[in-house]
C-alpha positions as CSV (number, residue, x, y, z in Angstrom):
1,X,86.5,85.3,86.7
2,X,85.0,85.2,90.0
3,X,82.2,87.9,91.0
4,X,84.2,89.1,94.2
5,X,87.3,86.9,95.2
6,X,88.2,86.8,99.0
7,X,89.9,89.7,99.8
8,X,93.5,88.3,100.7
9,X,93.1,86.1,97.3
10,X,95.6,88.9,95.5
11,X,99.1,89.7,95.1
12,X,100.0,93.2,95.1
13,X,102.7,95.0,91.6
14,X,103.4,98.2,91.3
15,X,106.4,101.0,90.4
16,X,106.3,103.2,93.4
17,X,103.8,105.7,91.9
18,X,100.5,103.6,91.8
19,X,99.7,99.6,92.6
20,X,97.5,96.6,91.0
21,X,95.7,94.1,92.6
22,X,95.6,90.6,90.4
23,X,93.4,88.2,92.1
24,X,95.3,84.4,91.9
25,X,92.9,83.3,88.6
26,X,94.6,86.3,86.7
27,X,92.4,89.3,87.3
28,X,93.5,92.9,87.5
29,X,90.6,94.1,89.9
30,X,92.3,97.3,91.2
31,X,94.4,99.7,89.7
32,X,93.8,103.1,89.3
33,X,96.7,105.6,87.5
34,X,98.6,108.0,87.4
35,X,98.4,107.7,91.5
36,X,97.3,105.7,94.3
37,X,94.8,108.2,94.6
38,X,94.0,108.6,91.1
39,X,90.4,107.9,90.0
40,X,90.2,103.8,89.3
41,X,90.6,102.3,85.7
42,X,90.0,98.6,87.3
43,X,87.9,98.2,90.0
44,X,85.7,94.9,89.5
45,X,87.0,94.2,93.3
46,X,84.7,97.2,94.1
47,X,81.8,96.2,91.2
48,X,81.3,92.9,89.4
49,X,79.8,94.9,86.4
50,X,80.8,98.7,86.5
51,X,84.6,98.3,87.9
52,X,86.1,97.0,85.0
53,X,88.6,94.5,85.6
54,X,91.7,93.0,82.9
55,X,91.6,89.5,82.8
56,X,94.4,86.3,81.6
57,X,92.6,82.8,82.9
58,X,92.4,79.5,81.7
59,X,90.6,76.7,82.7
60,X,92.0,74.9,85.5
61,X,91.8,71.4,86.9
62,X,92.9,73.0,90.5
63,X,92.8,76.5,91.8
64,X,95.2,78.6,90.4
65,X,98.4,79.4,92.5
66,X,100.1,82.7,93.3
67,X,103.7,83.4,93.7
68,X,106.7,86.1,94.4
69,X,109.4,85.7,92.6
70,X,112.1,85.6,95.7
71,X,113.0,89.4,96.8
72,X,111.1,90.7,94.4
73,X,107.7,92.4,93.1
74,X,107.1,90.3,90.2
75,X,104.1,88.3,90.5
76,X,103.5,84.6,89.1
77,X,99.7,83.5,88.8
78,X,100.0,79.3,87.8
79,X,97.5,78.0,86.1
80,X,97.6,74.0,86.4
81,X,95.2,72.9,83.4
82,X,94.5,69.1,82.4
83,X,97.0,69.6,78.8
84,X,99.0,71.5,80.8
85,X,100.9,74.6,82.9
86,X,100.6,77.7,82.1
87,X,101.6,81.1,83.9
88,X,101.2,84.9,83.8
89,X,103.8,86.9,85.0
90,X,102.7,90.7,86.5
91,X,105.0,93.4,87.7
92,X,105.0,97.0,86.9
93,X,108.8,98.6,85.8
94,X,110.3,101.1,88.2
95,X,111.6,103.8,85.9
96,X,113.2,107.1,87.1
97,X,110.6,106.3,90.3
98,X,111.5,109.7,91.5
99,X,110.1,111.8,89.2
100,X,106.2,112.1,88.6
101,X,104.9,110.5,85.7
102,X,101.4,110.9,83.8
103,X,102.0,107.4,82.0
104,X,102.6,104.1,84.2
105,X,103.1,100.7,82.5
106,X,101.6,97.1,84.0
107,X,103.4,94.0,81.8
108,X,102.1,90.7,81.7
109,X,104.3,87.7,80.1
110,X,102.5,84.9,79.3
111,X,104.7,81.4,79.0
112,X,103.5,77.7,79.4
113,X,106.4,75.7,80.9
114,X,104.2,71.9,80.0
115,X,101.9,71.2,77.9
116,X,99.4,73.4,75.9
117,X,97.9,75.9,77.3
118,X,94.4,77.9,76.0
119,X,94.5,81.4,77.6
120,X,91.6,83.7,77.7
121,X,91.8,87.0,77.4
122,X,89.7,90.4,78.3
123,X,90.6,93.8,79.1
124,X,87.8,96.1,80.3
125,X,88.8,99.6,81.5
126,X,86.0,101.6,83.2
127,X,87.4,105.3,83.8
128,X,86.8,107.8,86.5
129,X,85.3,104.7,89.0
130,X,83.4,103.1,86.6
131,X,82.0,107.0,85.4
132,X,83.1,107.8,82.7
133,X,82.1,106.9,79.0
134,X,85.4,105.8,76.7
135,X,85.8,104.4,73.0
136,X,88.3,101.6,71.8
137,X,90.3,101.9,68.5
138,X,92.2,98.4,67.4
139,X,95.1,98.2,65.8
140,X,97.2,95.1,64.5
141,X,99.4,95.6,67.9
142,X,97.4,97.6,69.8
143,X,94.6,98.6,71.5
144,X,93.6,102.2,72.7
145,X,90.9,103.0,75.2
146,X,90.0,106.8,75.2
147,X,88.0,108.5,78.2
148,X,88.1,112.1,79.5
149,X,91.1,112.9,81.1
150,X,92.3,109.2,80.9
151,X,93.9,106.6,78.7
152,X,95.0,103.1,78.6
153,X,96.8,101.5,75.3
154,X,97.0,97.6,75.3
155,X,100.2,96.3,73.1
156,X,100.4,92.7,72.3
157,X,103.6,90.9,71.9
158,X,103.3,87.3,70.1
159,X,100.4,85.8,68.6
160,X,97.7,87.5,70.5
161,X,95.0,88.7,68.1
162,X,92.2,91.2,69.9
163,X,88.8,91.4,68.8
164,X,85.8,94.3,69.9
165,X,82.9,93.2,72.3
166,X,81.9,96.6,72.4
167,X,83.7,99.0,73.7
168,X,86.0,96.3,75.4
169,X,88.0,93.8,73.9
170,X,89.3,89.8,74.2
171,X,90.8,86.7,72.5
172,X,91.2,83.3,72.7
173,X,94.8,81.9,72.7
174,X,96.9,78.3,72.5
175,X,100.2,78.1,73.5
176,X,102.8,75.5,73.6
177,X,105.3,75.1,75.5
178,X,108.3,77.6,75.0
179,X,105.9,80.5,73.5
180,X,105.8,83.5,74.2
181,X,103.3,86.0,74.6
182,X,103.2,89.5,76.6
183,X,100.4,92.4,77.2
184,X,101.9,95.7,78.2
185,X,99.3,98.2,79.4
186,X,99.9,101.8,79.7
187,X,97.9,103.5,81.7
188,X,97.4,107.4,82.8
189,X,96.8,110.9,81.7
190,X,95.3,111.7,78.8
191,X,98.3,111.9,76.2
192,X,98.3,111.8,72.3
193,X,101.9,110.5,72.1
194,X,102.2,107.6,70.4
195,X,103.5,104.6,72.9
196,X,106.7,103.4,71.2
197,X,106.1,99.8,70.0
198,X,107.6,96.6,71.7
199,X,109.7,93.6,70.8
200,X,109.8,90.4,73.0
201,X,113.5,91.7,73.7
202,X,112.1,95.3,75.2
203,X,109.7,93.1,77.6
204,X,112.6,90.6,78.8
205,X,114.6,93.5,79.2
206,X,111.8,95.7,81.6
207,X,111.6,92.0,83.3
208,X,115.0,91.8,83.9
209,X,115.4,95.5,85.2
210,X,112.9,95.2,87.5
211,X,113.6,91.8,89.1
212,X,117.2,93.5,89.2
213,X,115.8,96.7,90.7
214,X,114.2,94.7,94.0
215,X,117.3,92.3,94.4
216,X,119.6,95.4,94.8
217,X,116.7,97.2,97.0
218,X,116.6,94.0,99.1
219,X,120.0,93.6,99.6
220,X,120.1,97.1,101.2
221,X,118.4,95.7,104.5
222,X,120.5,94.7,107.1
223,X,118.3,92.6,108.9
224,X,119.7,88.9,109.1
225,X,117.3,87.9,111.9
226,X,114.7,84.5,112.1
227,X,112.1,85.4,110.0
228,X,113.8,86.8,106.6
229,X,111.6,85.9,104.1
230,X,108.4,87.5,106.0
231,X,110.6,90.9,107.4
232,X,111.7,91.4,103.7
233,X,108.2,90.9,101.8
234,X,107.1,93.3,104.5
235,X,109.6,95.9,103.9
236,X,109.0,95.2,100.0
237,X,105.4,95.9,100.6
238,X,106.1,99.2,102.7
239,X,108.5,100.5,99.5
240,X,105.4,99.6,97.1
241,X,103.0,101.5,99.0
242,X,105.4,104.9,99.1
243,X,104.9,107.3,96.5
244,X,108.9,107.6,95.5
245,X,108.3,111.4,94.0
246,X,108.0,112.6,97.6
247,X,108.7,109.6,100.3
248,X,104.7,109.0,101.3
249,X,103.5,106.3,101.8
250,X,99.6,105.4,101.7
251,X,97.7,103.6,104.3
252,X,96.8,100.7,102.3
253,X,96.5,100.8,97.9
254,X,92.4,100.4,98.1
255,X,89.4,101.9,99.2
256,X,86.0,100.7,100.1
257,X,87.2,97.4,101.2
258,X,84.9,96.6,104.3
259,X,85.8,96.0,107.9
260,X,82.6,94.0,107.8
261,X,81.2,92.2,104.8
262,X,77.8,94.1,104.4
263,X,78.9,96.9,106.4
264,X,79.1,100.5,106.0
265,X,82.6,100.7,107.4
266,X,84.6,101.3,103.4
267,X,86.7,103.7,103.9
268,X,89.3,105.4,101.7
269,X,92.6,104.5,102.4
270,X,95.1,105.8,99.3
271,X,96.5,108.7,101.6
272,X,99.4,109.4,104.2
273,X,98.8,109.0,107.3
274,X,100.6,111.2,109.7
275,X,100.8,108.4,112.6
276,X,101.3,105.3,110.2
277,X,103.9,107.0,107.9
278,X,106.0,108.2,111.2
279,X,105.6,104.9,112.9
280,X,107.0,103.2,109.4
281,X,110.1,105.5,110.3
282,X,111.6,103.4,113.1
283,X,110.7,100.0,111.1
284,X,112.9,101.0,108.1
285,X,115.6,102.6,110.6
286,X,115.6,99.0,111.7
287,X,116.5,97.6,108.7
288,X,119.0,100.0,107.0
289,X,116.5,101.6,104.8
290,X,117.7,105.1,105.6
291,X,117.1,106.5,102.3
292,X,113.0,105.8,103.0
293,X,112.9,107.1,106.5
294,X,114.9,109.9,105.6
295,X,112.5,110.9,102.9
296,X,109.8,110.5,104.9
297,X,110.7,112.9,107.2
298,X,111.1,115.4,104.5
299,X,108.3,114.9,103.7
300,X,106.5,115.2,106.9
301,X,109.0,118.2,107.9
302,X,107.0,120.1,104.8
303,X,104.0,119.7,106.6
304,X,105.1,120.9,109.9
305,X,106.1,124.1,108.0
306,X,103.4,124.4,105.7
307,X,101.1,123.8,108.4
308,X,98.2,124.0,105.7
309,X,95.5,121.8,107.2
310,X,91.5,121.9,106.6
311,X,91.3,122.2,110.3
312,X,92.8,125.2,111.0
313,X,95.3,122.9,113.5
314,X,98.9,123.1,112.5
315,X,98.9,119.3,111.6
316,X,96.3,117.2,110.2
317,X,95.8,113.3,110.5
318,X,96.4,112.6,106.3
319,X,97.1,114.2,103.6
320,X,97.3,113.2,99.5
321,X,100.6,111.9,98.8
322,X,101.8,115.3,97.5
323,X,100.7,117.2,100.7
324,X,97.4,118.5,99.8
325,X,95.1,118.5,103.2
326,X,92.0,118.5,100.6
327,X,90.4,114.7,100.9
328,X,86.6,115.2,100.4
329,X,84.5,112.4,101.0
330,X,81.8,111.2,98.5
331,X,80.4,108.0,98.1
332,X,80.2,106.2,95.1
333,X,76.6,105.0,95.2
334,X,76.7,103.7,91.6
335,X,79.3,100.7,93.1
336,X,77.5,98.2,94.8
337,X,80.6,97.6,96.7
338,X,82.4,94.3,97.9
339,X,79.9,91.6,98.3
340,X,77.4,94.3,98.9
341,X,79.4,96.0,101.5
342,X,77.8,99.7,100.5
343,X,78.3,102.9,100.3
344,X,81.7,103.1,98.8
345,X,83.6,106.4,100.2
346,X,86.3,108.3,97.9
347,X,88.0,110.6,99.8
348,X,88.0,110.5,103.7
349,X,86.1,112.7,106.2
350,X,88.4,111.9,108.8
351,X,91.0,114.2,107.5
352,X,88.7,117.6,109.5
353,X,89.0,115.3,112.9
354,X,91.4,116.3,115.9
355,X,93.4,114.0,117.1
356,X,96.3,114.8,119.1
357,X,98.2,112.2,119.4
358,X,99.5,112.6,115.7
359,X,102.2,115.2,117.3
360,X,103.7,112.8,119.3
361,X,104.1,110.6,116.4
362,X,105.3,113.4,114.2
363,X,108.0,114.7,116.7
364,X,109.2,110.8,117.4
365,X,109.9,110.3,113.6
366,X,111.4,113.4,113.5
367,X,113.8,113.1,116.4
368,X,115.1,109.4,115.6
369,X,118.8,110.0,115.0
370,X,120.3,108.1,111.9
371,X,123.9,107.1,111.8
372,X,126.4,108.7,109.5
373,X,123.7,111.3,108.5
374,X,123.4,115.1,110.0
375,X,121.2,114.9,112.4
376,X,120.9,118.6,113.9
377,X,117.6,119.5,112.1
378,X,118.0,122.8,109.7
379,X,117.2,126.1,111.7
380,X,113.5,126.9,109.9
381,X,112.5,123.5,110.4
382,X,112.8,123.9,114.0
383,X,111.1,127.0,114.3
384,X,108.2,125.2,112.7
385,X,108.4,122.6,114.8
386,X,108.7,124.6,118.4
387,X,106.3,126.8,117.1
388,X,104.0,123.8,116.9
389,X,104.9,122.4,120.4
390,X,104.7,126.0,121.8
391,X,101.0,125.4,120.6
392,X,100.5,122.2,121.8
393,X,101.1,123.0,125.6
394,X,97.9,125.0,125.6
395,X,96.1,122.3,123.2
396,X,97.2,119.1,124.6
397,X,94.7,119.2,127.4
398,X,91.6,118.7,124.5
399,X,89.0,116.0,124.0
400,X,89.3,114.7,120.4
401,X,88.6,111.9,118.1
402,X,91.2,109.4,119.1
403,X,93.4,106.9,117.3
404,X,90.9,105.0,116.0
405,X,88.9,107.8,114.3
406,X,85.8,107.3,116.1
407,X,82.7,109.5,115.0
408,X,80.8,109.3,117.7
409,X,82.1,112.6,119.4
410,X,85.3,113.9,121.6
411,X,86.5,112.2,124.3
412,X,89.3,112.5,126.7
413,X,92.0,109.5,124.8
414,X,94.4,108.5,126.9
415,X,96.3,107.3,124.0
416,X,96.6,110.6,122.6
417,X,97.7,112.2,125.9
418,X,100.1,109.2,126.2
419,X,101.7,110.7,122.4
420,X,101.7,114.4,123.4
421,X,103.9,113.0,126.7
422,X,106.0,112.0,123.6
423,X,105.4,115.2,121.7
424,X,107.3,117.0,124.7
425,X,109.4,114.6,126.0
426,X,111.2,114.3,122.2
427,X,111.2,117.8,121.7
428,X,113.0,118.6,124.7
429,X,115.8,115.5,123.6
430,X,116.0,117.5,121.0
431,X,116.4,121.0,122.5
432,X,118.8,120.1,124.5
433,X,121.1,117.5,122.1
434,X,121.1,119.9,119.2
435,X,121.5,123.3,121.2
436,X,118.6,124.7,119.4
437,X,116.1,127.6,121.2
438,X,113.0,126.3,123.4
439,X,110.8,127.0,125.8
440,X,112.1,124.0,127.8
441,X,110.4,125.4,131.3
442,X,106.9,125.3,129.6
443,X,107.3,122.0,127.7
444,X,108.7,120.1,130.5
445,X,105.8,121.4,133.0
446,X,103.2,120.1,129.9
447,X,105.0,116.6,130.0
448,X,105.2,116.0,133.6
449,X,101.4,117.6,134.0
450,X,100.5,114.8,131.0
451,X,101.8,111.8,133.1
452,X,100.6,112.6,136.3
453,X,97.3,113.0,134.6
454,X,97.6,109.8,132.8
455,X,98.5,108.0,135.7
456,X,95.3,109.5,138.0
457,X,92.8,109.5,135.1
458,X,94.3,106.7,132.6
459,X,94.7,104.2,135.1
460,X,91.8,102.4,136.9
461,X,92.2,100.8,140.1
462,X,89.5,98.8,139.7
463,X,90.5,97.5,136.6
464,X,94.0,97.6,137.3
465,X,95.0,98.5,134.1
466,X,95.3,101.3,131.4
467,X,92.2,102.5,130.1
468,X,91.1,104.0,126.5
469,X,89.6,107.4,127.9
470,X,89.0,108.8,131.1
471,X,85.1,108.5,130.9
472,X,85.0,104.8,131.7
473,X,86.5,101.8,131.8
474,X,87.2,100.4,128.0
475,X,90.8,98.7,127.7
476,X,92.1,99.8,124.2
477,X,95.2,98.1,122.6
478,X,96.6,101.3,121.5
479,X,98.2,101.7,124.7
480,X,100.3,98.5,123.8
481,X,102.8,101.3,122.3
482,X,103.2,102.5,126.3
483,X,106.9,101.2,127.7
484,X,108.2,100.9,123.2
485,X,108.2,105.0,123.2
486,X,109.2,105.0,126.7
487,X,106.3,106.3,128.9
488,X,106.7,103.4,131.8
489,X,109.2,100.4,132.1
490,X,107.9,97.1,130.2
491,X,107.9,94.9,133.4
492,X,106.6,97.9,135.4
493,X,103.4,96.3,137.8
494,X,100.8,98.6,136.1
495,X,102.0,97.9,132.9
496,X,102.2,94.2,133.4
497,X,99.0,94.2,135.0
498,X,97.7,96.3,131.7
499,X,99.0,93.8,129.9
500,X,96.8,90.7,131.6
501,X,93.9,92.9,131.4
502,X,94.0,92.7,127.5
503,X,95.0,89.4,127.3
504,X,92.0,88.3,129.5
505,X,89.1,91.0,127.5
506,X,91.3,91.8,123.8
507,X,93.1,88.9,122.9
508,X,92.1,85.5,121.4
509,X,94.3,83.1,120.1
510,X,97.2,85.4,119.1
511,X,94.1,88.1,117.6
512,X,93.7,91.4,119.1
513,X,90.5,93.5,118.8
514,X,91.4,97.3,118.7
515,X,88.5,97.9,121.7
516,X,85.2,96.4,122.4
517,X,82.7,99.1,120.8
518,X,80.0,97.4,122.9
519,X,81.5,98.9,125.8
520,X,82.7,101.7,124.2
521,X,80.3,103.7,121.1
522,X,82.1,104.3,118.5
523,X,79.3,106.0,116.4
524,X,79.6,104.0,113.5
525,X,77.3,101.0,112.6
526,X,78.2,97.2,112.3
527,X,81.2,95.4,113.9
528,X,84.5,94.9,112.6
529,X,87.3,91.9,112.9
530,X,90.7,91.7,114.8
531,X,93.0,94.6,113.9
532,X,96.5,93.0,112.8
533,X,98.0,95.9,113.5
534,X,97.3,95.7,117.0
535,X,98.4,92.0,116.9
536,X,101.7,92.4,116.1
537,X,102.1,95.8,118.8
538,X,100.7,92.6,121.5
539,X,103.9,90.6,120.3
540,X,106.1,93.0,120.9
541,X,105.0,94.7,124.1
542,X,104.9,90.7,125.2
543,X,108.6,90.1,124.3
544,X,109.9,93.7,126.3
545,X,108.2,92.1,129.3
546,X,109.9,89.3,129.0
547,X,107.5,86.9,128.0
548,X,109.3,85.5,125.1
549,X,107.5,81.8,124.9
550,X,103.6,83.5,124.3
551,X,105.6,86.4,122.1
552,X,106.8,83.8,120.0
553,X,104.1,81.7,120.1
554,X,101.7,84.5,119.3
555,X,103.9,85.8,116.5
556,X,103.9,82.6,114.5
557,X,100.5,82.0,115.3
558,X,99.9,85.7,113.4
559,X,102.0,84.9,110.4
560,X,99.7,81.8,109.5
561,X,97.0,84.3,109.0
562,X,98.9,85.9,105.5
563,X,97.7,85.4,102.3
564,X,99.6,82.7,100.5
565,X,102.6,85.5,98.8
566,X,102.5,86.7,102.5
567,X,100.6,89.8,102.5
568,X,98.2,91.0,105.5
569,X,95.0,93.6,105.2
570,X,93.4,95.5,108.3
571,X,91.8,93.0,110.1
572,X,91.3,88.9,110.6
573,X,87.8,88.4,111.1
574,X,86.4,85.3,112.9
575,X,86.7,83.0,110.7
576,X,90.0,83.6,109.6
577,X,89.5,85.6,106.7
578,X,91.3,88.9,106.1
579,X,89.1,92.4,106.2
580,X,89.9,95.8,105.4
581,X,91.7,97.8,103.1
582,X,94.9,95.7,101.2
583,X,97.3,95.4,101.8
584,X,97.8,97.3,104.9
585,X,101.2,99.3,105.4
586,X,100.3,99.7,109.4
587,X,100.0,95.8,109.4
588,X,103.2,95.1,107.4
589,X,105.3,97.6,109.4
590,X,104.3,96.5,112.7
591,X,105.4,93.0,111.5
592,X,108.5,94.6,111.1
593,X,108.5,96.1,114.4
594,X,107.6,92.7,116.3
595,X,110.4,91.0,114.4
596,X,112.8,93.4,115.2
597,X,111.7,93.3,119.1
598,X,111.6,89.0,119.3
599,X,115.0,88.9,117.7
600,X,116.9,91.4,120.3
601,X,115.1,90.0,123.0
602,X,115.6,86.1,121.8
603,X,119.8,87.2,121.2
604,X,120.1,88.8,124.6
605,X,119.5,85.0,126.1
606,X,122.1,83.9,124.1
């Protein structure tokens, strides 16, 4: 087991209530249960020593290779020894997904298709982030790890025999060619239910379920466009990272992973997003998964009724997965962190900030009309929802934090006057198609005073371009979402001009920086890589101006930077290694988007 594998080195299982990380030499490093934002049970990726990791290696002649199995969230980790090949197969069953569990299973076959193969085996849980104390009871077929609050049982299938080191346990095991061996861990709440015992039959059989259950998912997309392997290991990413019980989806399945190695910018990601989850609307709208968006927007339409927030503001930026605004940040000072890259935050401070352009986002999700479903939305929904624009005309006009959650104070964003625009501009649409009751005079004099302003204060002659605030002169690449959501034409002259400017200051070789915080303080210390994210939003807004050869080029040029099973974090950094939180759902999403975008454009030359 390496001390801390690259970051991108993993492939990503899970069953639509919580996710695993296995590193490609056969390491669970991440996984915490019952939910993505559950305390952690692995998390070596986070501390060699006190994360606890679950471990199936071998001894390799060549570094171990990592595979999907096509369509699918089943993992293969090859291990290509001198006597032989050997491989471990990881996926996590999807059972009644919709319904919350306090138990979640993680299965791992192991087979050797040549040869003889020695296995080594080691499974060492650390509760509560590496907190809490546990004992081990072994059995002839199982193993059970006790904490408070939290359990994990271990059931062998085959010849696996476990042995204590401690309070841990591992083994030693020879295979041949046609064996077969499986671990099943269960994982979760504290529950003194037995866990019914398995046959090699009952693991085959939760194999063959779940390889069945993403081959029918798959098949749902409609998308038949030039890059279908990448689009649909996208959108299978996307469905991993939504919690099925109520259609959220988290910003990425880790925390703590840095922006910078040795950096203090680890922040929690293993919440919703208000901005990302709405944004992931339009991407699965693309592709025929209705069934997601529409539970998204559920989801989000709760929370423009509950309007519950720590803020006091009727929306806030994220929320847990279930809706509660309550994310407290504490750092984990007992983890040294990635490489060093300290303190570790659980929870995220950035839930208290304002940033307006979240209403924009909300309202665009919101209004996106779906064929074949009713569309009018129900009559208390909208009062929620004009009640919330009806505040926003005398809030829009606010300094606040910004996109990029900057602490280094308010400013005047003009991305997040850009989304109110939006806010308005959607809600009347919506007004107006659906007959429902609105102040129309007051929203459309709040939308009209938003782009004049924009277009006075957001735009610097000097510059000739777009710029990130109307305090000075910084070019931000959020503004790359500008002609997609409608707010000037894509081959306008200040937009195309906007669009040289970032190529000439934010863009190198296909990789787009989010801003230059040189120019621009962001209050926080250290410097961070390309945002992906951002390179994908350059592809598209490339290939709606027309520039279809550099939006190609660019696009392919981005897709080289996935891991080897195709997955993307937060950010590239200069070297070409991946950075952030993984793997990222804004990144995956706005893959889809850029796909999407090429593919119409390319098909209307024929």
């Amino acid at each position: 087991m390496r001390r801390y594998p690259p970051i991108a080195d993993h492939g990503l299982v899970g069953d639509l209530q919580t996710a695993a990380l296995v590193s490609s030499d056969g390491t669970v490093d991440w996984l915490c249960a019952p939910r993505f934002d559950s305390p952690s049970v692995f998390a070596s990726l986070l501390d060699h020593r006190r994360g606890g990791h679950f471990t199936v290696s071998a001894e390799t002649a060549q570094p171990p290779v990592q595979i999907y199995l096509q369509d699918t969230a089943i993992l293969v980790t090859r291990f290509l020894t001198e006597s032989g090949v050997g491989e471990v197969v990881d996926f996590m069953p999807v059972e009644r997904p919709e319904r919350v569990v306090g138990r979640h299973r993680l299965v791992r076959i192991l087979r050797v298709t040549r040869g003889r193969v020695r296995f080594s085996l080691e499974c060492r849980p650390r509760f509560d982030y590496g907190r809490a104390a546990h004992r081990v009871g072994l059995g002839d077929d199982a193993v059970r790890f006790d904490a408070p609050g939290a359990q994990a049982v271990v059931q062998s299938v085959g010849p696996v025999r476990w042995s204590g080191d401690g309070d841990d346990i591992r083994s030693e095991l020879a295979m041949d060619e046609g064996d077969f061996a499986a671990l099943v861990l269960t994982v979760g709440d504290a529950d003194d239910s037995p866990v019914p015992p398995l046959t090699a039959p009952d693991v085959m059989a939760l194999f063959e379920g779940t390889r069945d259950f993403w081959h029918a998912w798959v098949r749902r997309s409609r998308y038949r466009g030039r890059w279908q392997d990448m689009v649909n290991r996208a959108a299978i990413t996307l469905k991993l990272l939504t919690y099925a019980p109520t259609g959220a989806p988290v910003a990425a399945p880790t925390m703590g992973l840095p922006e910078q190695i040795g950096g203090g910018r680890n922040w929690d990601y293993r919440y919703t997003w208000v901005r990302d989850g709405s944004m992931s609307v339009g991407a699965l709208l693309g592709l025929g998964h209705i069934e997601e968006a529409l539970a998204f927007r559920g989801w989000l339409g709760d929370r423009v009724k509950a309007g519950r927030t720590v803020s006091g503001e009727p929306l806030q930026i994220m929320y847990r997965v279930d809706g509660d605004p309550e994310l407290p940040e504490v750092a984990l000072d007992h983890f040294e962190g990635y490489r060093g890259s300290a303190p570790v935050y659980a929870g995220n401070g950035a839930a208290g900030q304002l940033q307006l352009d979240i209403y924009g986002e909300a309202v665009l999700a919101l209004s996106h009309t779906v064929h074949g479903v009713g569309n009018a939305p129900p009559y208390d929904g909208w009062q929620a929802l004009s009640g919330v624009l009806d505040w926003l005309v005398k809030a829009w006009d606010r300094p606040d934090e910004g996109i990029w959650e900057t602490r280094g104070g308010q400013k005047d964003f003009t991305y997040s006057r850009l989304m109110c625009w939006v806010a308005f501009d959607r809600g009347i649409r919506m007004a107006r198609d659906f007959a429902r009751p609105a102040d129309i005079p007051e929203w459309t004099m709040a939308r009209d005073g938003i782009l004049r302003q924009v277009m006075e204060r957001g735009w610097s002659a000097r510059r000739e371009s777009f710029v990130q605030n109307y305090e000075d002169t910084t070019l931000d690449a959020s503004l790359l979402l500008m002609p997609s959501v409608g707010f000037i034409a894509p081959k306008d002259p200040r937009w195309l001009s906007t669009l040289d400017a970032m190529e000439r200051e934010l863009v190198s070789d296909s990789l787009v920086q989010r801003y230059d915080p040189q120019a621009s303080p962001d209050g926080l210390r250290g410097s961070e890589g390309t945002f992906s994210l951002c390179s994908f939003l350059y592809v598209d807004a490339l290939a709606q101006a027309g520039r279809l050869g550099p939006a190609r080029y660019a696009f392919d040029k981005m897709l080289t930077y996935a891991n080897p099973v195709g997955l993307f974090a937060e950010e590239i950094g200069s070297t070409g290694e991946q950075l952030g939180n993984f793997p990222q759902a804004f990144t995956h999403l706005a893959l889809i988007t850029a796909a999407l975008s090429l593919d119409k454009e390319m098909d209307a030359l024929g």
